[in-house]
C-alpha positions as CSV (number, residue, x, y, z in Angstrom):
1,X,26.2,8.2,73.5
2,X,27.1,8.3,69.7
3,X,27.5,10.8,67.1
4,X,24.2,11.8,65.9
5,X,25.0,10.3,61.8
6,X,24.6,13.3,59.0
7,X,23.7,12.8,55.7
8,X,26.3,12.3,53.1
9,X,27.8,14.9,50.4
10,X,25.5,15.6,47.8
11,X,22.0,14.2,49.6
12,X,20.8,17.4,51.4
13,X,19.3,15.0,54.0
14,X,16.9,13.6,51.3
15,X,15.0,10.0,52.7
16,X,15.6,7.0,50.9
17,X,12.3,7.4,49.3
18,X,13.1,11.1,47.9
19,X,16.6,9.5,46.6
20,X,14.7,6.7,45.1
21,X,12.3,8.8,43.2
22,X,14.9,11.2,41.5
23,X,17.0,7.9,40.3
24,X,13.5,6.6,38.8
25,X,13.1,9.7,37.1
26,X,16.1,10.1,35.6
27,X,15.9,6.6,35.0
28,X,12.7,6.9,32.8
29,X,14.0,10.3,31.1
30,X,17.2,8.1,29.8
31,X,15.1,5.6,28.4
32,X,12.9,7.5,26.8
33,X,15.8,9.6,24.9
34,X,17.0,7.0,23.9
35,X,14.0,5.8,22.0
36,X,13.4,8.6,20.7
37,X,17.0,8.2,19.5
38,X,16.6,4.8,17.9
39,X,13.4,5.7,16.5
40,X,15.3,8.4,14.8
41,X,17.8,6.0,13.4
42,X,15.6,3.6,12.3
43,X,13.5,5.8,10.6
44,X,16.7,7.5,8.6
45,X,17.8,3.5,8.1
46,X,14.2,3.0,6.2
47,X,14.5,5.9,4.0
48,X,18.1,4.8,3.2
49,X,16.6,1.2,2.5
50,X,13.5,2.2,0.7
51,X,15.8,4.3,-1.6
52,X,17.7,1.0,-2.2
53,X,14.9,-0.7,-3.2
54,X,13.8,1.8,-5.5
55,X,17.0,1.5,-7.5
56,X,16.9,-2.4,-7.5
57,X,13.6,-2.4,-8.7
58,X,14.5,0.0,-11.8
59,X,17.3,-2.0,-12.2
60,X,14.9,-5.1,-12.9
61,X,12.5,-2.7,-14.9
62,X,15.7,-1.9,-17.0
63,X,17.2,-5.4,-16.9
64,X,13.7,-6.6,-18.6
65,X,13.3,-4.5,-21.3
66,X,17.1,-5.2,-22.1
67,X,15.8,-8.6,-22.2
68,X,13.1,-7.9,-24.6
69,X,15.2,-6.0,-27.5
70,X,17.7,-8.4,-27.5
71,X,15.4,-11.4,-27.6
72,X,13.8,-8.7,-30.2
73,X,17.2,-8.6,-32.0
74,X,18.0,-12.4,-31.7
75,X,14.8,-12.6,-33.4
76,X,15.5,-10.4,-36.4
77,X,18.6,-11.9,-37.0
78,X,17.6,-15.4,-36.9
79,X,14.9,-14.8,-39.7
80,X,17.3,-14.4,-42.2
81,X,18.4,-18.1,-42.1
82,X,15.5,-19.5,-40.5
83,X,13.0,-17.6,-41.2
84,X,10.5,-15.5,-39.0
85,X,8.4,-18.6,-37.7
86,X,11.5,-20.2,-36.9
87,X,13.4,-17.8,-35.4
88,X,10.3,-17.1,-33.3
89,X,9.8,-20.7,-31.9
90,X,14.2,-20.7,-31.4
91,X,14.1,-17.5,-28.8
92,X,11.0,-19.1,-27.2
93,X,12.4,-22.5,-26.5
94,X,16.1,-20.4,-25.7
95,X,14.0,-18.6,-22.7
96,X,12.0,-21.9,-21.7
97,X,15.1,-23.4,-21.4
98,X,16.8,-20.8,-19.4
99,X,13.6,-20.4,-17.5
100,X,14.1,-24.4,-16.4
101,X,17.0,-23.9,-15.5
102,X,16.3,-20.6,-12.7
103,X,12.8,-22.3,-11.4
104,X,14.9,-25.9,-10.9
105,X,17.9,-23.7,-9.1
106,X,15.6,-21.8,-7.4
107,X,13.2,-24.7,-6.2
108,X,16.7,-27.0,-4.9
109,X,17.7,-23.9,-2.7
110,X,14.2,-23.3,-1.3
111,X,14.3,-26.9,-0.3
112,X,18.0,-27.2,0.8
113,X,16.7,-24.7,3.8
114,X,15.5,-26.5,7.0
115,X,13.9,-23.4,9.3
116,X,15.2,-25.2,12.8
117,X,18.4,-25.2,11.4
118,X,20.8,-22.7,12.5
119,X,22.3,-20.8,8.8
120,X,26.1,-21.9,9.7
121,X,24.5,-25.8,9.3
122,X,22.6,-24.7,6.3
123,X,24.5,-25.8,2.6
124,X,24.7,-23.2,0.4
């Protein structure tokens, strides 16, 4: 006859199905922690990122009225020799010129992009 079998250390002579349970619910406990942990950081990672934005978009804000006293400035001095008329029409074909150039940039990068491509195939 053989040795009746015990449970091993650490059990308590829990079943299977007892064991089972307590790994599931420890199981679901981890997981949830740890979204409640990503959620966390994601949350603190928008706030960082929405801060960024902010800045970038005073930048432009800044960046554009920049724009306008100098063109403003160009302007003025221009009208001495050219007068105001002149001058006027000079900035205005200056920033339709550089305008050309950004929306013709712009446009051959939008197109050089092929979405099935993977980005190391991609020309930049």
């Amino acid at each position: 006859m053989s040795a009746p079998t015990r449970p091993e250390a650490g059990t308590d002579g829990a079943s299977v199905g007892a064991l089972f349970g307590s790994v599931t619910r420890d199981l679901s406990s981890l997981v949830r922690e740890e979204l409640t942990l990503a959620h966390a950081e994601l949350r603190g990672e928008a706030s960082r990122t929405g801060r960024a934005v902010a800045t970038f978009a005073a930048a432009v804000v800044a960046g554009g009225f920049a724009l306008l006293f100098l063109s403003a400035g160009l302007w003025a001095a221009l009208t001495v020799p050219l007068g105001p008329a002149w001058a006027g029409l000079a900035v205005g074909v200056l920033w339709t010129l550089l305008a050309l150039v950004m929306y013709r940039t712009g446009r051959a990068r939008l197109r050089a992009i092929r979405p099935g491509r993977p980005p190391a195939a991609r020309p930049e």
